[in-house]
C-alpha positions as CSV (number, residue, x, y, z in Angstrom):
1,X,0.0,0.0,0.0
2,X,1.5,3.6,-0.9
3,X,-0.3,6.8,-0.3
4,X,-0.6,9.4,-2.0
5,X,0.8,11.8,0.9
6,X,4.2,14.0,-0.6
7,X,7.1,14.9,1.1
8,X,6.2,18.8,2.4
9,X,8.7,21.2,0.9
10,X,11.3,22.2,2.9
11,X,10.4,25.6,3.0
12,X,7.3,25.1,4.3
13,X,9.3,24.1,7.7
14,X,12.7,25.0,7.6
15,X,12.2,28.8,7.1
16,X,10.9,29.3,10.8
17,X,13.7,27.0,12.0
18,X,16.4,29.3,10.4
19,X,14.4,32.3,12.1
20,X,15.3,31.1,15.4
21,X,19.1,29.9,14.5
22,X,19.9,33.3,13.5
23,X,18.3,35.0,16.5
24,X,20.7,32.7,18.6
25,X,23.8,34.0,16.4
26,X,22.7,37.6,16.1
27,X,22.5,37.7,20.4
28,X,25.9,36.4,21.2
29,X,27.9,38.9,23.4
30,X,31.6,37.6,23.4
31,X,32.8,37.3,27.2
32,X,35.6,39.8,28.1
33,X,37.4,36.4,29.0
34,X,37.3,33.2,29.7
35,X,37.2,32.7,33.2
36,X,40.3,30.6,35.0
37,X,40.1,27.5,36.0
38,X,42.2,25.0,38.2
39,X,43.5,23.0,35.7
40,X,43.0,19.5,37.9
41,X,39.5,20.6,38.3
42,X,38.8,21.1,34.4
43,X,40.8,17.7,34.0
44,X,38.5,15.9,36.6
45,X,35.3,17.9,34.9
46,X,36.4,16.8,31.2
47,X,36.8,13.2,31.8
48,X,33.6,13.0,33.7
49,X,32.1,14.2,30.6
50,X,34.3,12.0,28.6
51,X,33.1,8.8,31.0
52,X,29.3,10.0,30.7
53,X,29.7,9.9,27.1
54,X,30.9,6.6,26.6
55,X,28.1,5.2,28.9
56,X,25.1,6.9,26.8
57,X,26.2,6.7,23.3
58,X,28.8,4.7,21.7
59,X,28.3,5.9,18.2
60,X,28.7,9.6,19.2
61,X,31.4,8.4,21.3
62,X,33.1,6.7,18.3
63,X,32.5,9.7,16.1
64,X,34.3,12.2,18.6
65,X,37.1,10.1,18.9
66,X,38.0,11.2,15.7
67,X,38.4,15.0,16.7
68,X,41.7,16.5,18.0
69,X,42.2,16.4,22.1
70,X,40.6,20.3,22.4
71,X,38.4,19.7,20.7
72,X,36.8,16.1,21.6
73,X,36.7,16.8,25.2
74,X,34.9,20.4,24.5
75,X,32.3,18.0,22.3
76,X,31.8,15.7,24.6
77,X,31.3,18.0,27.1
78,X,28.6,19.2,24.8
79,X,27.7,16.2,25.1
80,X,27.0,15.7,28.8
81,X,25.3,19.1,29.2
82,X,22.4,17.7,26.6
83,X,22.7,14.4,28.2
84,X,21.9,15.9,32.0
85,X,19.0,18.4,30.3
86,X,16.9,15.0,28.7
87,X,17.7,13.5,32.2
88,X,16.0,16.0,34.0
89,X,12.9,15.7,32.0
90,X,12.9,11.5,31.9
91,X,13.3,10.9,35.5
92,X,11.1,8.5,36.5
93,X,11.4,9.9,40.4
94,X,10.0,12.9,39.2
95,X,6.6,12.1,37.9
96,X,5.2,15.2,38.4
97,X,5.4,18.3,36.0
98,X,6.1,21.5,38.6
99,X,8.7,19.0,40.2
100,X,10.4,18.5,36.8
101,X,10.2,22.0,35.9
102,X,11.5,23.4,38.9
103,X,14.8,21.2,38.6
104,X,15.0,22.0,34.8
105,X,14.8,25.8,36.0
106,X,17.2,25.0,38.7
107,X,19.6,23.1,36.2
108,X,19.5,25.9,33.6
109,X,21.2,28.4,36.0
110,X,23.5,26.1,37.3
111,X,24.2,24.9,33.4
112,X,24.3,28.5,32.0
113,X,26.5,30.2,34.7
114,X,29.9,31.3,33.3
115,X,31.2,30.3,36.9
116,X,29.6,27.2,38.5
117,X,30.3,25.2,41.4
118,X,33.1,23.0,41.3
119,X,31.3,20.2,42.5
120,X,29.3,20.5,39.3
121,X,31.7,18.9,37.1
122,X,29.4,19.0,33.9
123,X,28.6,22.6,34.5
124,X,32.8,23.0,35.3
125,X,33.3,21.5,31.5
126,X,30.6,22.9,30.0
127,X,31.2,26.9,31.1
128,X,34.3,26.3,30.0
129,X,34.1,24.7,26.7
130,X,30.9,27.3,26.2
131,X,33.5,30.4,26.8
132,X,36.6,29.0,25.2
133,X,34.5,27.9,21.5
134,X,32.5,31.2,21.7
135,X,29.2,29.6,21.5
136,X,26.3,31.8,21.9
137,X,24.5,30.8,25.0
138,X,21.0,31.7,23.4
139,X,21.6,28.0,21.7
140,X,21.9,26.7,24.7
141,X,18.8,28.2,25.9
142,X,16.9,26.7,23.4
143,X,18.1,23.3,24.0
144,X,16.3,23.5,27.1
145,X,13.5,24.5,25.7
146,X,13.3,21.8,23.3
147,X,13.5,19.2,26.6
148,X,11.1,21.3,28.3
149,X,8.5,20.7,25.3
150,X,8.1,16.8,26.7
151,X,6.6,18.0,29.8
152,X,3.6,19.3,28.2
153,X,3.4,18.4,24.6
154,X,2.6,14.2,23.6
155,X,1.3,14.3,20.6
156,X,2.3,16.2,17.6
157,X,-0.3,17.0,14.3
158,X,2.3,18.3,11.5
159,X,5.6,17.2,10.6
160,X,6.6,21.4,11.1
161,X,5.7,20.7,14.8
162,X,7.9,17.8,15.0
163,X,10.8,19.8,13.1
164,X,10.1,22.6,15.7
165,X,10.6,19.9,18.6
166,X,13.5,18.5,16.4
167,X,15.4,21.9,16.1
168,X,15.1,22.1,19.9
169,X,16.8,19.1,21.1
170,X,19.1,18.5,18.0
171,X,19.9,21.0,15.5
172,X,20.7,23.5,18.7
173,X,23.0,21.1,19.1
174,X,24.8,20.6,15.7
175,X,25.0,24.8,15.7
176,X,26.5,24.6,19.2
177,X,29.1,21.7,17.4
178,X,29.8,23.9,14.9
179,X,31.4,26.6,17.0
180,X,33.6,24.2,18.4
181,X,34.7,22.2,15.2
182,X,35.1,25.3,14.0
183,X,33.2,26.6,10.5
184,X,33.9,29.4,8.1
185,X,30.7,31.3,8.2
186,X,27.3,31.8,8.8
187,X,26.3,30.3,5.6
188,X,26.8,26.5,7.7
189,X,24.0,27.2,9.7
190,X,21.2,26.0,7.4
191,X,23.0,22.5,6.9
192,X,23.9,22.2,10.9
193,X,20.2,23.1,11.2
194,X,19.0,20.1,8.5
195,X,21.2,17.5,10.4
196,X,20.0,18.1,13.4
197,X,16.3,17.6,12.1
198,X,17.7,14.3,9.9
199,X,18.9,12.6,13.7
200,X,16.5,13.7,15.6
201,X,14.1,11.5,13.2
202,X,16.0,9.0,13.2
203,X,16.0,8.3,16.6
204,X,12.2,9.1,16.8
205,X,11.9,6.0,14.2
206,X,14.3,3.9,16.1
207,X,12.4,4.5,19.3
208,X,8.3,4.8,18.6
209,X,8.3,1.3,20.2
210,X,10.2,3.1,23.5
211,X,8.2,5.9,23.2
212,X,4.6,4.9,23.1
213,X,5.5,3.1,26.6
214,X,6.3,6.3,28.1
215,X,2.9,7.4,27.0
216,X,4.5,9.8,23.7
217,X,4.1,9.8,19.8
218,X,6.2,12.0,17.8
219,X,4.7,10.8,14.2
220,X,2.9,13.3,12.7
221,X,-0.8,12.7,13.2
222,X,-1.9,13.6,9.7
223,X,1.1,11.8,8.1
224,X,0.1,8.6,9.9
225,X,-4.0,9.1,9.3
226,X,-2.8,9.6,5.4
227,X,-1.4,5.9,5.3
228,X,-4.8,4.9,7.3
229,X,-3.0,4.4,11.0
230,X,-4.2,5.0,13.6
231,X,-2.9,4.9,17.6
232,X,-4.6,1.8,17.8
233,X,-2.1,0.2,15.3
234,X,0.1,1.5,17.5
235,X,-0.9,0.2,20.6
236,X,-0.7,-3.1,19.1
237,X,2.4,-3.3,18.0
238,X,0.7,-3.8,14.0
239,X,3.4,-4.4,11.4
240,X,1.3,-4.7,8.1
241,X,1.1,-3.3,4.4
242,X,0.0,0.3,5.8
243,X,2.9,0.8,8.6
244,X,5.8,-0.4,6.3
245,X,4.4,2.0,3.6
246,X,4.4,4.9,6.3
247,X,8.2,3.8,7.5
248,X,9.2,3.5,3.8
249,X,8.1,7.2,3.8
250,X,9.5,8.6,6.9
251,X,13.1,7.3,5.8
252,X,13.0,8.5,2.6
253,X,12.5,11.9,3.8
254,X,14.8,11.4,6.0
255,X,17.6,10.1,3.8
256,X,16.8,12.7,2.1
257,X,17.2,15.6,5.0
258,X,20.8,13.9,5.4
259,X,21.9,14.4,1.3
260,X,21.0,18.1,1.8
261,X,23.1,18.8,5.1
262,X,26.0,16.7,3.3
263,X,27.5,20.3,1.8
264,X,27.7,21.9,5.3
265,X,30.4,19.7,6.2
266,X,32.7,21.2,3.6
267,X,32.4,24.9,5.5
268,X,33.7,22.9,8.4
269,X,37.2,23.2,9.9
270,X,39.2,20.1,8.3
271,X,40.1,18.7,11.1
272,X,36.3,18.2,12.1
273,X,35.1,17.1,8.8
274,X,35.2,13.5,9.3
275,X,33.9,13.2,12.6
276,X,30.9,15.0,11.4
277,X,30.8,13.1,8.5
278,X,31.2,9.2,10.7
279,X,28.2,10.5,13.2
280,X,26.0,11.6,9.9
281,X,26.6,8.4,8.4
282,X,26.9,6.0,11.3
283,X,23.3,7.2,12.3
284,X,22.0,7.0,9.0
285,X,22.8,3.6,8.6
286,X,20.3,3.0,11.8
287,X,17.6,3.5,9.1
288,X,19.1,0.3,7.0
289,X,18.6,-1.9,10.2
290,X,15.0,-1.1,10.7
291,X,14.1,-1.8,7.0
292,X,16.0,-4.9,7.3
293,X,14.1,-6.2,10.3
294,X,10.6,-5.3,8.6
295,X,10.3,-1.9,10.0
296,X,9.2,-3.6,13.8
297,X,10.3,-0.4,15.9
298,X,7.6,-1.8,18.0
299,X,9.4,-5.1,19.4
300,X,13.1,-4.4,18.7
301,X,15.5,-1.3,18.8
302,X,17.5,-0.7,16.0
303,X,21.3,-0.5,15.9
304,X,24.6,-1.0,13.9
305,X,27.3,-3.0,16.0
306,X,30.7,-2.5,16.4
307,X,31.7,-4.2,13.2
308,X,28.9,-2.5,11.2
309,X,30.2,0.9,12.5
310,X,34.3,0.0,11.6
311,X,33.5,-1.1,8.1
312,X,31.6,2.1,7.3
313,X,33.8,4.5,8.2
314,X,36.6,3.9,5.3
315,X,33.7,4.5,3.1
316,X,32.4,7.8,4.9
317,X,35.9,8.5,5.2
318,X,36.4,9.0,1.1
319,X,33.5,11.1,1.0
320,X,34.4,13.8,3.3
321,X,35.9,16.9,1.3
């Protein structure tokens, strides 16, 4: 079964997205300096970051391993500050909203101070890496925001509400990236912002399975009502002609939203090219693995092992400009 449902031009979408990327770049205010730091503490802080990491996400792991020393540690640091913000929001011993506000609002000060408290070793890294890369902290603000949107937001009608969402939690991130990799100008954003959209769906169709448990469904509602789903199919788990049509959709798009950010990694410092270029790719090939299980996201969570990870990255590696 195909539908007749298109792929909404990007335009329709993206130009709201870019609206809010260059607010974020138009408010930076350079520090007069980065503030100083015992250097045992920022070693301490770094490899916490470094350990946390490595515990939540071995491709992203892999990919920065790639980078220079600076330069990794300041990404993975990146890293840990995201990592601690979708915490906040999915912890199970804080079922209630105010409670998970209140230490969202709590962690935003502590996250966004230029001078934290040196017990709070990701805040220690992060201030640091945020001050040393010049990264406007407006992106940062919005990251939060993006996390903040689970509290009171399930369901989701249009795929430019889900790219909103998307732009929150992971294309603030690629732009934040970007000032540390290091980029020649402005004219990156649009691709940073385009791959941050392309991961973020893929890891919405890796988890949908995940997801529905904890009582949320990012798929747009019209886009699944114009393959005839419904949450029902959902709910049960249904893997039939309608749902692999759907899927088939949703990673053509999506393939697709990766090819267009490809370019941006050529405005890149060169020495961050490739690791841009392995986490691109190593993710995308997380869309192969639930086509070649049938598109069940319901029962199973796709993934690309160890050895499927190794033997890509010769191939990404010839690719990158």
């Amino acid at each position: 079964m195909e539908s007749t449902f298109s792929i909404t031009p990007a335009r329709a979408w993206e130009h709201a997205l870019l609206s809010r990327a260059y607010e974020a770049w138009h408010s930076f205010a350079a520090p007069v300096a980065v503030p100083t730091c015992d250097d045992s503490l920022l070693d301490c802080a770094y490899a916490h970051c470094d350990a946390l990491t490595a515990a939540h996400s071995r491709s992203f792991y892999l990919a920065t391993r790639l980078l220079p020393c600076a330069k990794r540690r300041a990404v993975r640091a990146l890293y840990a500050f995201c990592r601690l913000s979708d915490n906040i929001v999915d912890d199970p011993q804080r079922s209630a909203a105010d409670a998970v506000a209140g230490a969202l609002a709590d962690w935003r000060q502590r996250a966004l101070s230029p001078d934290p408290d040196p017990d709070d070793l990701v805040a220690v890294a992060w201030a640091d890496a945020r001050l040393r890369y010049r990264i406007p902290q407006r992106y940062a603000e919005q990251l939060i925001d993006g996390v903040a949107r689970d509290l009171h937001q399930k369901r989701y009608a249009t795929f430019a509400e889900l790219a909103a969402y998307a732009y929150g939690v992971a294309s603030t991130v690629g732009l934040m990236a970007m000032h540390i990799i290091g980029f020649t100008s402005a004219d990156a954003i649009p691709y940073a912002v385009k791959l941050g959209v392309a991961l973020q769906l893929t890891n919405i169709l890796r988890d949908v399975g995940e997801d529905w448990r904890a009582g949320r469904l990012y798929l747009p509602r019209e886009e699944l009502e114009a393959f005839g789903l419904s949450e029902g199919d959902l709910a049960a788990g249904r893997v039939d002609d309608r749902w692999r049509a759907f899927m088939r959709f949703q990673i053509r798009r999506n393939r697709r939203l990766y090819a267009e950010a490809q370019p941006g990694i050529a405005l890149l410092h060169q020495n961050g090219r490739f690791a841009v270029a392995a986490a691109s790719g190593l993710y995308c090939a997380i869309l192969d693995d639930i086509a070649a299980h049938d598109y069940d996201v319901f029962n199973r969570r796709a993934y690309v092992g160890a050895w499927g990870k190794l033997r890509r990255l010769p191939r990404i590696w010839w690719r990158v400009p």
